[in-house]
N, C-alpha and C positions, 0 to 999 in steps of 0.2 A: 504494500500500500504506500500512497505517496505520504511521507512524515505530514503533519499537518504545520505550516508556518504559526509561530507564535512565538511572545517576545512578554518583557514584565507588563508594559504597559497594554498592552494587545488584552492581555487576560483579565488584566485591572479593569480595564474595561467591558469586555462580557462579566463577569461578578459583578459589576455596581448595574448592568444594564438588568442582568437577573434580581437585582436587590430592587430597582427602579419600579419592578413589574412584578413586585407581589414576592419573588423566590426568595431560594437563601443556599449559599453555597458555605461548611464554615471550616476549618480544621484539615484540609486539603489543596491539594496543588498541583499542576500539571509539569511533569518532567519526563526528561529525555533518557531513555533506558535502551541503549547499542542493541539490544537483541529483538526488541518489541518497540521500540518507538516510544513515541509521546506516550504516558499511560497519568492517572490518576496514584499518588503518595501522600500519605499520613503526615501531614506537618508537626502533627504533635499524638500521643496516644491516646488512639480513640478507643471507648469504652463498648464493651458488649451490647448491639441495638443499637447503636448511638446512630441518628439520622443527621450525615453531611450534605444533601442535596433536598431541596422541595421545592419544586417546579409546581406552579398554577397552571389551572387550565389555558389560559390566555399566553402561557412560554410553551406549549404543546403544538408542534405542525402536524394537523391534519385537513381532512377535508374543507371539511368547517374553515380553517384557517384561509384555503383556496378561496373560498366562497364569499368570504369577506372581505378581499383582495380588492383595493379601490380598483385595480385595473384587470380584475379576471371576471368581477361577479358579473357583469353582465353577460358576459361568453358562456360561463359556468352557467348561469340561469339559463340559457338557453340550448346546453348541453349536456346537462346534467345525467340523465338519463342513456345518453351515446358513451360517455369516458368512464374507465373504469377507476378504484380510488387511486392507484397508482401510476394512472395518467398525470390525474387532478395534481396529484403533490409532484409529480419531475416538473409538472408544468409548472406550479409556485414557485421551486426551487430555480430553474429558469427565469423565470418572470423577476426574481427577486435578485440573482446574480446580474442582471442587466439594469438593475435600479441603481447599484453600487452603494453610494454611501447616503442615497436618498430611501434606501432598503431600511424597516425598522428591523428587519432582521441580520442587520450589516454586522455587528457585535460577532455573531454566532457562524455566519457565512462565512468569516472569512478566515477561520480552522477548519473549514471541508476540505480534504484534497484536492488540488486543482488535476490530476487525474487518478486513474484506478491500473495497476497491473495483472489483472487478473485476469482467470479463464474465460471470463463471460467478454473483456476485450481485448485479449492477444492477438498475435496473429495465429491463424488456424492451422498455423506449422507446430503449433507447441501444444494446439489442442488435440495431434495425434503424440505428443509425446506418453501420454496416460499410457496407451498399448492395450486398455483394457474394453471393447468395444464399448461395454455397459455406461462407462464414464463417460467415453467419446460423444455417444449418440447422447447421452444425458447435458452434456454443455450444449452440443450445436441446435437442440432441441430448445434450451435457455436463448443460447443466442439467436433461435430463429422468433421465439416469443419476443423479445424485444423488439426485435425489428419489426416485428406485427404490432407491437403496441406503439411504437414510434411514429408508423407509416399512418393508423389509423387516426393518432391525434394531432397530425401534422397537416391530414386532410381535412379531420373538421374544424382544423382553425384555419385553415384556407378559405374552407366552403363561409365558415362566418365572416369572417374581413372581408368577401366578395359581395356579399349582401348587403355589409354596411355601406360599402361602395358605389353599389347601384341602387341604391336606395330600399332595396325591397323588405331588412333587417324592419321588425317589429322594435328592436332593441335600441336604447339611446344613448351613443357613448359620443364625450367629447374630442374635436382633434387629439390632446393630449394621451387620453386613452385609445384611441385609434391607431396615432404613433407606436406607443408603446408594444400593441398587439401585433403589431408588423415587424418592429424590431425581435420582438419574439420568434414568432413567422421565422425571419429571414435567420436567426441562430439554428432551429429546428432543423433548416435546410441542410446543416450539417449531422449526420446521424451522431456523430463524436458529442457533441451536446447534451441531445437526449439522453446518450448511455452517461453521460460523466452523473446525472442526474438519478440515472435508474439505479446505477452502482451506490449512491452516495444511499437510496434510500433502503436498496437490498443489502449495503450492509452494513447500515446505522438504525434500520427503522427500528419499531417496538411494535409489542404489542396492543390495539385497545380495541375495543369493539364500539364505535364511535355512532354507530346508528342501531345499533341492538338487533342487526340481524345477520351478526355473524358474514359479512361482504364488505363489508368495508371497517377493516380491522389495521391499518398502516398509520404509523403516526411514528413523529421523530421528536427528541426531547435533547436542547440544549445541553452540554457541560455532560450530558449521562454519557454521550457518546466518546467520551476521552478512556471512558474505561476498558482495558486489555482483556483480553477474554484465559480463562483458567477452569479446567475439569474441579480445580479444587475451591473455590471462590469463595472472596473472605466479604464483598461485598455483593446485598444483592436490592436490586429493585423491584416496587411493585406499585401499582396504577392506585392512586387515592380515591374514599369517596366521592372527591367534588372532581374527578376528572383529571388532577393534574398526576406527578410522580414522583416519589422519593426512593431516594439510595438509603440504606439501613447498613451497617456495618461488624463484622465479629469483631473482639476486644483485636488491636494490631501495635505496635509500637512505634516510635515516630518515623519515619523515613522509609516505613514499610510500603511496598507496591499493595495498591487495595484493585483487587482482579472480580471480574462477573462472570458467569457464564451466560455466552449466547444460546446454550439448548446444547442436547447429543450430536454433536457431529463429531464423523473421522475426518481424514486428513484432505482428501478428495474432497467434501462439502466445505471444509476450511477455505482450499483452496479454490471452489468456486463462487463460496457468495462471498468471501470476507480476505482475499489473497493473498494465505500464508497458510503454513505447514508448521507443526508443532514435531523435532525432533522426539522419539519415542512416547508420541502420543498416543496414552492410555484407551482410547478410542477409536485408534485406527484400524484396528486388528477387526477388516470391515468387506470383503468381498460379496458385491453382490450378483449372483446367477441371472435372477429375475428380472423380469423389466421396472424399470420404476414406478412409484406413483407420483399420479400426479396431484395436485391441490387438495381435489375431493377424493382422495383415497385409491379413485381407480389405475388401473395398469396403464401403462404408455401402449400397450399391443396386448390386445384380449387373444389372440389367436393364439392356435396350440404353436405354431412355426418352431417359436424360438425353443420348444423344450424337445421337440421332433430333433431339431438340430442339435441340440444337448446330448440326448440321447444317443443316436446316431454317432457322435462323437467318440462317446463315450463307452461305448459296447466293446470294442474293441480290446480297451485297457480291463474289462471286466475278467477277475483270474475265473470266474465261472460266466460263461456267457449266457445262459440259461435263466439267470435268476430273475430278466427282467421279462420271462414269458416269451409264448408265442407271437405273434402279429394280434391278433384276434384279441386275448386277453391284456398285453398292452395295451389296446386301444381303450378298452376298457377301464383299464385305471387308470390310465390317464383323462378320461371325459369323469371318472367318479374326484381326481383332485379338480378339476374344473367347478363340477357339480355343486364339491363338500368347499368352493372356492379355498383354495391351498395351491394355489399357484402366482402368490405375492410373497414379496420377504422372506425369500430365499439368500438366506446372507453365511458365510463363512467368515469367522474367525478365527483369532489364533487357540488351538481346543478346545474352539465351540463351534456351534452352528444354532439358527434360530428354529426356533419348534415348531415353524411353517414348514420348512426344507426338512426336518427330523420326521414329521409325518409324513410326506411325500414320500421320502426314501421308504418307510416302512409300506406303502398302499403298492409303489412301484416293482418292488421285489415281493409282493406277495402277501404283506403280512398285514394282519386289522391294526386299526387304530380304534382304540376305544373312546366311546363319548367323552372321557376324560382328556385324554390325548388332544382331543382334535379342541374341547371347548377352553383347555388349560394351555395346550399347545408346551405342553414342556414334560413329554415321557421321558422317562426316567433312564431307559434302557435303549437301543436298538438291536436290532437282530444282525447275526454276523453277515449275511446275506445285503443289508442298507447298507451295515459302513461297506462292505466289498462296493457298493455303487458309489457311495460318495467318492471313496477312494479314486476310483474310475475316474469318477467327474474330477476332479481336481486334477490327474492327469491331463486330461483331455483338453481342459481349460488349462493348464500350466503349456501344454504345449502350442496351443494356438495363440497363446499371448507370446510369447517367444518368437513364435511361427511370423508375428506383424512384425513391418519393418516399420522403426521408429524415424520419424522426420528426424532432420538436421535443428538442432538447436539454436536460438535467435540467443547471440549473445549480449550477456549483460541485462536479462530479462527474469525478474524473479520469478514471472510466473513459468518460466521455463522451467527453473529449480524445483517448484514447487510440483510441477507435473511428472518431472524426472521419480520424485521423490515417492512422490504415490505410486507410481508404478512399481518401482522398487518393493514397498510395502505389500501390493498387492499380489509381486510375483512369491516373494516370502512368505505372505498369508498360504498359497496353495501349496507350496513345497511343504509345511507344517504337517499337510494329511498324505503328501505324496511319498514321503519318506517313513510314515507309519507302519510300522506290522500290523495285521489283524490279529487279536488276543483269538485264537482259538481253542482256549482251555473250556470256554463256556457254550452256551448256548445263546447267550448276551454279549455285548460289550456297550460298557458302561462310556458314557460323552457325556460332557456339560451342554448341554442346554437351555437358551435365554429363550 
């Protein structure tokens, strides 16, 4: 990520503009840490709960924030229902970078990075550095969402500015606001723009649910965004009654780095929404078979294709070839995981696997899953016949990742490192199961399952 600029007086000033408007930042400070960047430290030691941050609704970017916008609401009122909420806020964000120091939100803008190194805008030479298709297809998929959400709200502020032009606009904006929505316009015309905007909010926004139905839930909070993100975290935030958010803190000593966590991610989603990679992160040990989901749960490809191919693959490597049936009753169990839906969150770890892929293996080589099994998703046991498959799989998968030739590396690019690195990670994740014996002393073998 690009370091964010900031200086004494730069911050002295966001704090008193946060104090200006209701907040309160107290007992903290922002410094420069060679490994992580700019992050949030303890100036003095803070007590167990102690709350250093409380931001009002009115220091909170959301929708609402758009819509209030001396120079959007009209546009927004008349589009409200076309833009999704993550149009609305690049668009603010834009709208607001182009105001400069006429911006009320100038204070806080101008610690965004002025750009992002990440997967979602590299060049798409380092987005085959992954190796791992799963990833691959899962960025270009991001990046092709972006460009669909760029393209569609680039058109309806066209299609509005042309109306107010030729008079036909219901709506009443003055030259000044007129200007402004052109100037806008004409930055949008750059895609680099949009995404510096999509990026700033895919990986600062927060969570809130800002109309209570669960769609429009993006909002971004002043001064919270300095904090580094940590599996183990000593600070953490949560949305207040009246709408706005505070930081709460565990007991820490002074000059301590005070860290959040942004939610479960391995190194791969680090490196896509938020572009950096955590050396022997506790999390990464993260292979996924499956196809992804997307927003609302479902799979990126309902079709059986991708496990046919799996399969297919993987027969081969299987020390008993038998175990995954005839044609006839394959087909069979594999339409009963479709069925019993178990063909999501197929994930490998370093000795584990998820108790999605733990039943599958057991349906596929023959054996029941009991209501437990399937409603707990975490049996206890597999049959030496499953792991013989998993085993398989991770072969087969170890060797087709191998098998991709890796693009030429863009130097000097961290999201190059960062992609290098996953791969790395994910080729290790499969060699874990490919280098296993199977315990033949039982009728079991016993695996950790999440």
């Amino acid at each position: 990520r690009d370091k964010p600029r900031h200086s004494v007086e730069m911050l002295a000033s966001l704090r008193a503009w946060i104090t200006e408007n209701g907040g309160s930042v107290s007992d903290i400070d922002v410094s420069n840490c060679e490994s992580s960047g700019n992050g949030i430290v303890a100036l003095k030691d803070i007590e167990q709960g102690q709350t250093v941050i409380h931001l009002p609704r009115k220091l909170i970017v959301t929708t609402e924030t758009a819509r209030n916008s001396e120079y959007l609401s009209a546009f927004l009122e008349a589009s409200w229902n076309t833009l999704r909420p993550m149009q609305i806020i690049v668009l603010f964000l834009v709208s607001e970078k182009l105001l400069g120091p006429k911006s009320h939100w100038r204070y806080w803008l101008h610690f965004l990075p002025s750009h992002y190194d990440g997967l979602l805008s590299c060049p798409v030479e380092v987005v085959h550095l992954l190796r791992n298709n799963r990833c691959i297809q899962k960025v270009l998929k991001e990046r092709n969402k972006a460009a669909e959400l760029h393209s569609s709200l680039l058109s309806t502020l066209s299609s509005y500015i042309s109306t107010l032009s030729d008079g036909s606009s219901s709506s009443s904006c003055d030259a000044t606001t007129i200007g402004h929505l052109q100037a806008v316009e004409a930055a949008l015309q750059h895609k680099e723009e949009f995404l510096w905007g999509y990026c700033c909010l895919m990986s600062r926004g927060l969570y809130m649910n800002v109309d209570h139905t669960r769609t429009d839930v993006w909002c971004m909070a002043p001064y919270i965004d300095f904090f580094n993100y940590s599996t183990s975290p000593t600070a953490h935030f949560d949305a207040t009654s009246t709408g706005g958010y505070k930081v709460s803190c565990d007991q820490s000593p002074s000059g301590a780095p005070l860290l959040i966590s942004y939610g479960y991610y391995c190194n791969f989603q680090l490196a896509l929404w938020y572009g950096f990679c955590i050396p022997k992160h506790p999390n990464t040990v993260h292979y996924l078979l499956s196809p992804y989901l997307d927003a609302n749960g479902h799979t990126d490809d309902c079709t059986d294709g991708w496990l046919l191919d799996l399969l297919r693959r993987s027969k081969s490597h299987c020390e008993d070839s038998s175990i995954l049936g005839k044609p006839n009753q394959l087909h069979k169990r594999i339409k009963a995981l479709f069925d019993q839906d178990l063909t999501s969150c197929w994930y490998i770890g370093m000795n584990w696997i998820s108790g999605q892929l733990a039943c599958a293996l057991k349906l596929l080589t023959g054996h029941e899953c009991t209501d437990d099994d399937i409603t707990t998703l975490k049996p206890k046991t597999m049959p030496v016949s499953a792991w013989q498959l998993l085993k398989a799989i991770c072969i087969a998968e170890a060797a087709h990742f191998v098998g991709q030739e890796a693009a030429t590396p863009v130097p000097d690019l961290q999201s190059a490192r960062n992609a290098e690195q996953v791969a790395e990670e994910q080729l290790a994740i499969l060699h874990c199961f490919t280098s296993t014996e199977t315990n033949t002393l039982g009728n079991t073998v016993e695996v950790s399952v999440t």
